[in-house]
C-alpha positions as CSV (number, residue, x, y, z in Angstrom):
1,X,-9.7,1.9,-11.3
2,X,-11.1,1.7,-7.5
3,X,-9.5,0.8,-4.4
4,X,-11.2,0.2,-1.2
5,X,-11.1,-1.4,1.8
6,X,-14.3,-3.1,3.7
7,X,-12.8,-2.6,7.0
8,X,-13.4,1.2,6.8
9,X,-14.8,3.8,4.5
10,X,-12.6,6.6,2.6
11,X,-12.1,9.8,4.8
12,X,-13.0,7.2,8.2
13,X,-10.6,6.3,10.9
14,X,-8.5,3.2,10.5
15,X,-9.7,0.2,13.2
16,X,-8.0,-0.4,16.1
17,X,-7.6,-3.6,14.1
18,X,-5.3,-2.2,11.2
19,X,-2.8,-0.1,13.3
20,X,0.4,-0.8,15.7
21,X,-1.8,0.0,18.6
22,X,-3.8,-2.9,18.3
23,X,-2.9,-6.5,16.2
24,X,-1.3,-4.6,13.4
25,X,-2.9,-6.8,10.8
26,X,-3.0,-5.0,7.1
27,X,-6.4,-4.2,6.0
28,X,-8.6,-6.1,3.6
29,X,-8.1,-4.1,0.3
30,X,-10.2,-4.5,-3.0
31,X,-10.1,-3.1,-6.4
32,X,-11.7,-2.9,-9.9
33,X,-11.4,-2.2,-13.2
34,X,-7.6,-2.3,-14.4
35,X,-7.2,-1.1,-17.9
36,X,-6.2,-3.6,-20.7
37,X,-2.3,-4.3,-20.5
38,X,-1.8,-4.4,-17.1
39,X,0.9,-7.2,-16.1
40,X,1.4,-6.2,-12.2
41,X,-0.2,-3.6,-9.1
42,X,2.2,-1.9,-6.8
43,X,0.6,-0.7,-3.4
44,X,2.1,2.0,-1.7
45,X,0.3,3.4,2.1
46,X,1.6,6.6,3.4
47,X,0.8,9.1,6.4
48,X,1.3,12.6,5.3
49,X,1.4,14.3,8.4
50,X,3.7,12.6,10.5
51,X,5.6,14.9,12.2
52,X,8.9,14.4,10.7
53,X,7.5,14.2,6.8
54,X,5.8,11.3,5.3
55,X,6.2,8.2,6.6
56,X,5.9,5.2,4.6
57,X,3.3,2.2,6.1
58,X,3.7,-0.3,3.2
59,X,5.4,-0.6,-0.4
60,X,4.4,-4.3,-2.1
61,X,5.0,-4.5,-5.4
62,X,4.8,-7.1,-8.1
63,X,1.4,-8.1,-7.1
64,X,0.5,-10.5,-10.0
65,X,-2.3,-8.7,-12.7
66,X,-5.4,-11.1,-11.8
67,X,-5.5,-10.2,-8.6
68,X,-8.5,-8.5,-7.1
69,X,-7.9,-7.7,-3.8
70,X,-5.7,-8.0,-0.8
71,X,-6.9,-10.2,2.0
72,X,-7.0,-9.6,5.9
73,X,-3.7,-10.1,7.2
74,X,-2.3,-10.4,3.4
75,X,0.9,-12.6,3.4
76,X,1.8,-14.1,0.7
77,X,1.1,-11.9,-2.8
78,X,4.0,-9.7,-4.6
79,X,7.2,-8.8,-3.4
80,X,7.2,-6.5,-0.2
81,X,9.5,-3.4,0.2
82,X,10.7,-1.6,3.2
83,X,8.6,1.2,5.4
84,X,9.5,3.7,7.4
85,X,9.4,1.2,10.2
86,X,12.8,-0.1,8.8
87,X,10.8,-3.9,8.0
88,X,9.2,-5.7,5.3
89,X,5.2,-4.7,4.6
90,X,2.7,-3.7,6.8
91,X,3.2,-1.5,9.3
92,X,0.1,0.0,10.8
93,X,-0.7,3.5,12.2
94,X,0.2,5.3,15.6
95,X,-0.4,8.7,15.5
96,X,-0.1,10.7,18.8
97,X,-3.1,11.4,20.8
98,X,-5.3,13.7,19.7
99,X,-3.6,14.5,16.0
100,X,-5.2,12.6,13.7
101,X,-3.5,11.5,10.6
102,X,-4.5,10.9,7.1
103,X,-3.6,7.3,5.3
104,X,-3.1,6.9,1.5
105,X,-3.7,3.4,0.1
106,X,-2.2,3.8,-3.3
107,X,-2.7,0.9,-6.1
108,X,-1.0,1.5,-9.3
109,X,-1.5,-0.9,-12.6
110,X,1.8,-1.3,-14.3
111,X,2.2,-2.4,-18.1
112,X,5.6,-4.1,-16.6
113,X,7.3,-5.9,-13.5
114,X,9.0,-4.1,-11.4
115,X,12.6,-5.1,-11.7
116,X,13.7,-4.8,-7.7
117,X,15.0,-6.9,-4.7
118,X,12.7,-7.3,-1.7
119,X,13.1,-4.3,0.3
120,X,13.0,-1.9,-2.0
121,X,12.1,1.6,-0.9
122,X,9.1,3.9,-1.8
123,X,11.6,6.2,-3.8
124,X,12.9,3.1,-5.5
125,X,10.0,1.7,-6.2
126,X,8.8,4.9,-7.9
127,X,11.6,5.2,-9.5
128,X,10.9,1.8,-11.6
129,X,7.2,2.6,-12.4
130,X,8.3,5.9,-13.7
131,X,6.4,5.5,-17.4
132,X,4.9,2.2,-16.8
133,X,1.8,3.1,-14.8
134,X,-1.7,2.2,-17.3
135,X,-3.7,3.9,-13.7
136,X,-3.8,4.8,-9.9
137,X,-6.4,4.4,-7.5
């Protein structure tokens, strides 16, 4: 499976665009090839060198199996958790000046729904896909 994002390349900065110090508007996110059995993605983004540990930009889970992608600004597809931001879904970067950060987009095909309220955590939704993910990208 591939995951990628036409807003910016793998390894390059994140646009003004996509992070808290501009709009804030979640990235365009595409992906390919889910293996056979796949009933639902889960998308988890996360910054691992935040300065107080790894801080959690997005958890959406339940994101129906024929999708393909994410759009612009997604609103409206799967159930969205809670970040590190202490709200539901996107929350976009803000590193301090100078430090640049890495981002990790991370799509995962599930073989089953993940049975959570909105708001669910990162550690709870890992928790639920614990031997129920078919692939990551």
């Amino acid at each position: 499976m591939k995951l990628h994002s036409s807003a910016f390349g793998d390894g390059s900065s994140i646009p003004k665009k996509h992070t808290a110090d501009g709009p804030n508007v979640s990235p365009p996110l595409e992906w390919s090839q889910p293996p056979a059995g796949t009933q639902t993605f889960a998308l988890i983004c996360e910054d691992p060198d935040a300065p107080r540990g790894t801080w959690i930009h997005w958890v959406l889970f339940n994101i129906p199996a024929g999708a393909k992608s994410l759009a612009e600004g997604w609103s409206d597809v799967g159930t969205d958790g809670s970040n590190d931001f202490g709200v539901l879904g996107y929350g976009g970067p803000s590193p301090p000046r100078g430090k640049p950060h890495r981002y990790f987009f991370k799509l995962y095909a599930l073989d089953a729904p993940l049975k959570l309220a909105k708001g669910a955590s990162k550690a709870q939704a890992e928790k639920a896909m614990e031997g129920h993910v078919l692939a990551e990208a």
